[in-house]
C-alpha positions in Angstrom: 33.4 -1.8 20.0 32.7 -4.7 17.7 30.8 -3.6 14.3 27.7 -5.0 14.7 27.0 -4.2 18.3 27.3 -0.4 17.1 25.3 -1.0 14.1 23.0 -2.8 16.1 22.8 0.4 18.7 22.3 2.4 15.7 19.1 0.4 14.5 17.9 0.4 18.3 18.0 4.1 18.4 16.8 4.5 15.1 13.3 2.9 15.7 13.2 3.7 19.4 12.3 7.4 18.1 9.4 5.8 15.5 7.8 3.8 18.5 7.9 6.7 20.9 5.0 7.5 19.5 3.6 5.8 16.5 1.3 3.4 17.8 0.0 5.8 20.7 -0.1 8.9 18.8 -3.9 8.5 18.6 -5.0 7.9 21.7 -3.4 11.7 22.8 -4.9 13.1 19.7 -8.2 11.7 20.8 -7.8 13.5 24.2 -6.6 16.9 23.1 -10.0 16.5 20.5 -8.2 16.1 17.2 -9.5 12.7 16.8 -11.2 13.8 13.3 -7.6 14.7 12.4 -5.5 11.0 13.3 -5.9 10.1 9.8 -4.1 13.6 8.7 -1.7 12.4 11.2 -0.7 9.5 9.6 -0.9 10.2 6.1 1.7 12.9 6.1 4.4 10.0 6.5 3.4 8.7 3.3 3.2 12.1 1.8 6.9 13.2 2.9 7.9 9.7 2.1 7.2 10.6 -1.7 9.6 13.1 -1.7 12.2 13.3 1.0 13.9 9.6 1.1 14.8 10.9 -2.9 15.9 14.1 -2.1 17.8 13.0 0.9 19.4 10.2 -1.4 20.8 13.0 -3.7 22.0 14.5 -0.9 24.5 11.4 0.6 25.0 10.5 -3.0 26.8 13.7 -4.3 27.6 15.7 -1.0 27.0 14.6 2.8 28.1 11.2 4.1 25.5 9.0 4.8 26.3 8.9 8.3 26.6 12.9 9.1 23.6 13.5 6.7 21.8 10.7 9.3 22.7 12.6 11.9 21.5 15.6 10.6 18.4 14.8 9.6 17.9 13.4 13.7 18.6 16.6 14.5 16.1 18.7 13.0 13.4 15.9 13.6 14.0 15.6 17.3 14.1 19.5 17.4 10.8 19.9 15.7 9.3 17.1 17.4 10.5 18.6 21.0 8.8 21.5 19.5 5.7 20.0 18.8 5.9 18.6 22.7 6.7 22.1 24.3 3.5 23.5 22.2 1.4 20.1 23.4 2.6 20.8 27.1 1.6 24.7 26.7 -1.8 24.5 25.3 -3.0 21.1 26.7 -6.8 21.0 25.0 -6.7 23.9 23.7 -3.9 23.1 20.7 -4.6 24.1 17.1 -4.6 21.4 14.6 -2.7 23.4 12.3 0.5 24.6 14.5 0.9 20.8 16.1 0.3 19.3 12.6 3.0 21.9 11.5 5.9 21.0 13.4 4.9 17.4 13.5 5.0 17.4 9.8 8.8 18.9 9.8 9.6 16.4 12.3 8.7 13.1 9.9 9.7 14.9 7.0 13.1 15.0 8.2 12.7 11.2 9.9 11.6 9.2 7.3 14.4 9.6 4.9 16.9 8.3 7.9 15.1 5.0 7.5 16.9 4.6 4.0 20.2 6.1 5.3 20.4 4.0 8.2 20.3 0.6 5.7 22.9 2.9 3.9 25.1 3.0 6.8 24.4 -0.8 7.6 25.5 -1.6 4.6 28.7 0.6 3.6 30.3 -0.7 6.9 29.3 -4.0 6.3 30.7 -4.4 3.3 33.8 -2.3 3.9 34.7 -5.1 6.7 34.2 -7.6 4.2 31.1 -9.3 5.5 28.0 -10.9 4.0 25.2 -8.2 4.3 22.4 -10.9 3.7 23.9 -12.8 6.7 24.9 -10.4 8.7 22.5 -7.8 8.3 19.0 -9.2 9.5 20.0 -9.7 13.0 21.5 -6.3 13.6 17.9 -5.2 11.9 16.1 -7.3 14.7 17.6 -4.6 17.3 15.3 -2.0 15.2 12.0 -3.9 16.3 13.3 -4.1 19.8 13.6 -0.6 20.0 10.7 0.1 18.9 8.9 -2.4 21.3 10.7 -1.2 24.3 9.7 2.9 23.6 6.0 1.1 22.9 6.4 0.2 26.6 7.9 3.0 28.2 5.3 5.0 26.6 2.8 2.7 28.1 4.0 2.0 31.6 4.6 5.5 31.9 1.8 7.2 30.8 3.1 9.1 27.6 0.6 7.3 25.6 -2.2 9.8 26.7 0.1 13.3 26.3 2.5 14.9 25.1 5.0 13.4 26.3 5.6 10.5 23.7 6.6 13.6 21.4 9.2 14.9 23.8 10.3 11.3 24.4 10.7 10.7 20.4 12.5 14.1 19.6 14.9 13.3 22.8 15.9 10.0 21.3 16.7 11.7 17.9 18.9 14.3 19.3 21.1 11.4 21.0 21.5 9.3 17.5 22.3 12.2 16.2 25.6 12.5 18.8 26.1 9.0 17.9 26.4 9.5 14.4 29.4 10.5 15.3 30.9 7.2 16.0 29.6 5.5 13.3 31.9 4.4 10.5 32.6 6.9 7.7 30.2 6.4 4.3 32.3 7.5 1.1 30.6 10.2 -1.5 30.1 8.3 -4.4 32.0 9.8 -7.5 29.6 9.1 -9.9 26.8 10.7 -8.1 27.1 13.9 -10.2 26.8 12.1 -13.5 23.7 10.7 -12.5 20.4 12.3 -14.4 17.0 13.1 -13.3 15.5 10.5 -13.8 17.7 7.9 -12.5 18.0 10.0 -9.4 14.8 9.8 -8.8 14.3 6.5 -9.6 12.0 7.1 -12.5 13.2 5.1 -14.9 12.0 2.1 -12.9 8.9 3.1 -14.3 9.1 1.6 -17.5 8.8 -1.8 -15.5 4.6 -0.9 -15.6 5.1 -1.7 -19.6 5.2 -5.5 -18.1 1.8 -6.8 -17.4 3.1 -8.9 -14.5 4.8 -6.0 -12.8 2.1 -3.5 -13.5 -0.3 -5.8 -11.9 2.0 -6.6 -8.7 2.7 -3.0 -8.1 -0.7 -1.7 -8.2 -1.7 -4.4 -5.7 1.5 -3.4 -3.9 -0.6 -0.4 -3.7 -3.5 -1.6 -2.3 -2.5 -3.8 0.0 -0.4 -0.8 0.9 -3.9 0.9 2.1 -4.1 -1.5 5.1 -0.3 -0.4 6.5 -1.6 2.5 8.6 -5.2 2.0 9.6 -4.0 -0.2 13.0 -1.3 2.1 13.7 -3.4 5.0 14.0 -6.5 3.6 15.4 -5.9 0.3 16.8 -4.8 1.7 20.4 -7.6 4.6 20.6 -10.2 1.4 19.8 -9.0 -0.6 22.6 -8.5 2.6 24.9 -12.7 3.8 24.6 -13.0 0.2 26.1 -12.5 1.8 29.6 -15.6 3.7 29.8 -17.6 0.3 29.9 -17.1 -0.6 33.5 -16.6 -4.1 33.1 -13.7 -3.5 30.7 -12.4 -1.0 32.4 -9.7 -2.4 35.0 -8.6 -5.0 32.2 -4.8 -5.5 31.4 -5.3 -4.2 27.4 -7.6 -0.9 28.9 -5.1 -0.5 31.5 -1.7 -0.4 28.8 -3.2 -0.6 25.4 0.6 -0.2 23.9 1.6 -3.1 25.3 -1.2 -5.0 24.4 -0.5 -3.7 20.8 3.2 -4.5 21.1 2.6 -8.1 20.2 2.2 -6.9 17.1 6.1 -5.7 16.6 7.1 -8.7 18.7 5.1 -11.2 16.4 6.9 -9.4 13.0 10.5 -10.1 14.6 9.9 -13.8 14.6 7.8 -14.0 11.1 11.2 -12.7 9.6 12.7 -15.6 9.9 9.9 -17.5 8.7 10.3 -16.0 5.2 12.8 -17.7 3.1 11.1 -21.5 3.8 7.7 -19.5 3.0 8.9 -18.5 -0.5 11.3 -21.3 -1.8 7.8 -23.7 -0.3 4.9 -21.9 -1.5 6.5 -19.0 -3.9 5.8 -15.2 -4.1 1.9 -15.4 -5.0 1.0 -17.4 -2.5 3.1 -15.6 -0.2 1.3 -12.6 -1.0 -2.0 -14.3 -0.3 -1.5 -15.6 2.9 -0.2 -11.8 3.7 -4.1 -10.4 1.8 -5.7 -12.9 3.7 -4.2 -12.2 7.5 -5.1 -8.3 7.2 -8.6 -10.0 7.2 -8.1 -11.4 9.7 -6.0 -8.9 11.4 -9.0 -6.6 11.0 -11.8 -9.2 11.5 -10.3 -10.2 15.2 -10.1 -6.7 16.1 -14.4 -6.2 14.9 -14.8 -9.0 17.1 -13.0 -9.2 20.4 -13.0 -6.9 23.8 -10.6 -7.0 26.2 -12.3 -9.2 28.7 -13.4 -12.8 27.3 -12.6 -11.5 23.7 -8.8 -10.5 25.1 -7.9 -13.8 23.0 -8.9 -12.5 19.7 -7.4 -9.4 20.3 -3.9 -11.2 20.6 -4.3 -13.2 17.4 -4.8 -10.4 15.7 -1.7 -8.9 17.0 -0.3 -12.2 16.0 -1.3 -12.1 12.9 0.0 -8.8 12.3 3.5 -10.2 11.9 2.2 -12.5 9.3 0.4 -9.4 7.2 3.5 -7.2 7.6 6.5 -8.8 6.8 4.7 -11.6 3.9 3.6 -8.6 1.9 7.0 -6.1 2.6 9.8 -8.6 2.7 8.3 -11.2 0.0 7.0 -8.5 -2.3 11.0 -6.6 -1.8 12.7 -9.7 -2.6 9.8 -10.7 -5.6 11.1 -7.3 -7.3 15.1 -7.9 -6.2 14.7 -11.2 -8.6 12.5 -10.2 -11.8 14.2 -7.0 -12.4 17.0 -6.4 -14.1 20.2 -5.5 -11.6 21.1 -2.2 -13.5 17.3 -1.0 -11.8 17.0 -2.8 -8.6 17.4 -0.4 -6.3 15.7 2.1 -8.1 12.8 -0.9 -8.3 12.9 -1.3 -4.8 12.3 2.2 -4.4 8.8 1.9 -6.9 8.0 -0.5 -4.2 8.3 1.7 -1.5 6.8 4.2 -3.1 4.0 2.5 -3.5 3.3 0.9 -0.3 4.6 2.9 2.3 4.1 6.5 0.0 0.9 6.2 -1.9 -1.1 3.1 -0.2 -0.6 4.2 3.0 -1.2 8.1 2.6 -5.1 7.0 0.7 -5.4 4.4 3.4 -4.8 6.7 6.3 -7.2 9.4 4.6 -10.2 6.8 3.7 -9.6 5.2 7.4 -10.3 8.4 8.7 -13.7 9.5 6.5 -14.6 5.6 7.7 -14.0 6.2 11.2 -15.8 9.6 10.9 -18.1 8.8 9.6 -19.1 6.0 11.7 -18.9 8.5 14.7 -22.0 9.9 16.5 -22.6 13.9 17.7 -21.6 12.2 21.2 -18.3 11.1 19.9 -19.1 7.4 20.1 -17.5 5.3 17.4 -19.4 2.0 15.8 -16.3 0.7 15.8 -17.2 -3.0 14.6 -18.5 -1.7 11.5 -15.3 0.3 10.7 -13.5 -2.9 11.6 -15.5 -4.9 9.5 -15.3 -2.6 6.3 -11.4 -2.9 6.6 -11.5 -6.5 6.8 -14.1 -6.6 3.7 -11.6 -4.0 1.8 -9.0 -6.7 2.3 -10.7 -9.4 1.6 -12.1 -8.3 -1.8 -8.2 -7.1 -2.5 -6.9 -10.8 -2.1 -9.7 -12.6 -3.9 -8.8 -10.2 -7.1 -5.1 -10.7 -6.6 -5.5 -14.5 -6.7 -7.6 -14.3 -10.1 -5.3 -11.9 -11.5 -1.5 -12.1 -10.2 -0.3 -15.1 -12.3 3.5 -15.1 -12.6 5.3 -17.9 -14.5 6.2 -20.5 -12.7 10.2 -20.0 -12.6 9.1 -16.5 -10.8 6.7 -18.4 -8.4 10.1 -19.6 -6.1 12.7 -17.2 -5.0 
């Protein structure tokens, strides 16, 4: 079978198990009346991502192949996660937070790191067959967000959205990447893995980029803007879902499948991809970085305002925009930090960045999305949803309006 179309398979399977359930996940939490807890939820994948892509790194480096290690880690995550399903299936209503948040919390911890080692993979094989990975790599990548789109709708169409079912689903579609792990081409242990230290194990040495006021600057905004990552992944759908107690809502297409409504989102971010390199070498990475700042505003803002009847419009745009907020603020900001750092710590830079974002920004903003949401619910469980949506969209706007007064890069850092 030709490269790609296997690596392409890989990166399918890969985020089919993610979009089993991550955009749905609240709406059965809601039901089973951990809705207080969504935010808990969400956060643990930034916690484990602190950690685990690192330790998992050391792992491939000095050890385990990539690839088996990949495998590996699908295992345990699609057994825990089948756990978490059986003990969803068994005790309906009745689950305890802290046995379902247990064995969901061993599943991701054991998923995130394989979204480093599949890039790993990617890569290794790539360049082993003598191709350009910055060619060839972004449309094999594009197979990820299909994969992800098309478990969004199976969910959907078949009901998983509201059980437990979208666990099983997820935990299923790890155990069958893991068996093809098997076929995927083999990733050499790296020699020099041993000699490594600590702290460039870890990464830590990247660090010492905060001595630049420029970089300090862009990584705690990184960090900010990281906040906004996970709030419409864990309550987007269960917003649009109470719309179906209001009558005249309540036989509309986004009440009806809510995932799929939301999928525009993921669809949106595949074709903003290719938007990015005329973005940057046009307008450079500041301005980049606004327009990202400036569509979670509206991202958020749409979402206050629209319903899923005559408001159905402003609902898509925001799903729209989401591809806009997402991949101007991830991709830009990655390749920002490829450029102005120095080669012997890019990847190690790239890994502050992560950390950042996806690790700390998105654990505090999953946390403070939750005490908002909570505290904008009523004894009878009814949310005032617009002002949560509105306090997001204030948050962000208030992060971009800093930004642009303080973010000043020279000018031959402007244009990547």
């Amino acid at each position: 079978m030709n490269l790609k179309v296997r690596l392409a398979i890989m990166n399918f399977l890969e985020f089919a198990v993610w979009g089993a359930y991550l955009t749905c996940m609240g709406i059965y939490l809601s039901k089973i009346g951990m809705s207080g807890h969504i935010g808990s939820f969400f956060a643990m994948q930034g916690i484990v991502s602190l950690f685990m892509p690192a330790l998992m790194g050391i792992v491939a480096d000095r050890w385990i192949p990539a690839q088996r290690l990949l495998g590996y880690c699908h295992l345990l995550a699609g057994a825990f996660m089948i756990l978490a399903a059986w003990y969803g299936s068994q005790q309906g209503s009745q689950a305890e937070f802290g046995i379902l948040f247990g064995l969901y919390s061993l599943s991701i911890a054991f998923y995130m790191p394989t979204l480093a080692l599949s890039n790993s993979v990617a890569y290794n094989a790539l360049t082993t067959a003598g191709m350009d990975t910055v060619k060839a790599f972004p449309p094999i990548r594009v197979f990820g967000t299909v994969g992800f789109v098309a478990m969004m709708w199976l969910a959907d169409v078949l009901n998983f959205e509201q059980n437990q079912n979208q666990f099983l689903m997820s935990g299923l579609l790890s155990v069958l990447l893991f068996l093809y792990t098997f076929t995927l081409p083999h990733c050499p242990i790296s020699k020099g893995g041993e000699k490594k230290s600590f702290v460039e194990a870890f990464g830590l040495q990247a660090f010492s980029l905060f001595k630049q006021k420029k970089m300090a600057i862009f990584f705690i905004f990184s960090m900010l803007l990281g906040v906004s990552l996970q709030i419409t992944n864990g309550f987007a759908t269960p917003f649009i879902d109470h719309f179906k107690v209001i009558p005249e809502y309540a036989d509309s297409f986004g009440v009806k499948f809510p995932v799929v409504l939301y999928s525009i989102s993921q669809i949106s971010e595949t074709f903003c991809i290719l938007l990015i390199p005329f973005f940057m070498k046009r307008y450079g990475i500041k301005n980049v970085m606004l327009i990202a700042m400036f569509a979670w505003v509206f991202r958020f803002g749409l979402l206050g305002m629209g319903d899923p009847g005559s408001g159905v419009w402003m609902f898509i745009l925001s799903m729209i925009v989401y591809g806009v907020a997402f991949d101007f603020f991830n991709i830009s900001g990655s390749l920002f930090v490829d450029k102005v750092t120095d080669p012997t710590i890019r990847s190690s830079a790239q890994g502050l960045f992560m950390l950042m974002t996806n690790g700390i920004g998105a654990t505090v903003g999953s946390f403070a999305a939750q005490a908002i949401v909570t505290g904008h619910t009523a004894e009878n469980g009814n949310v005032e949803w617009i002002s949560c949506w509105f306090i997001f969209a204030t948050y962000a706007l208030v992060v971009a309006i800093t930004f642009a007064l303080i973010f000043r890069p020279k000018k031959e850092e402007v244009m990547v």
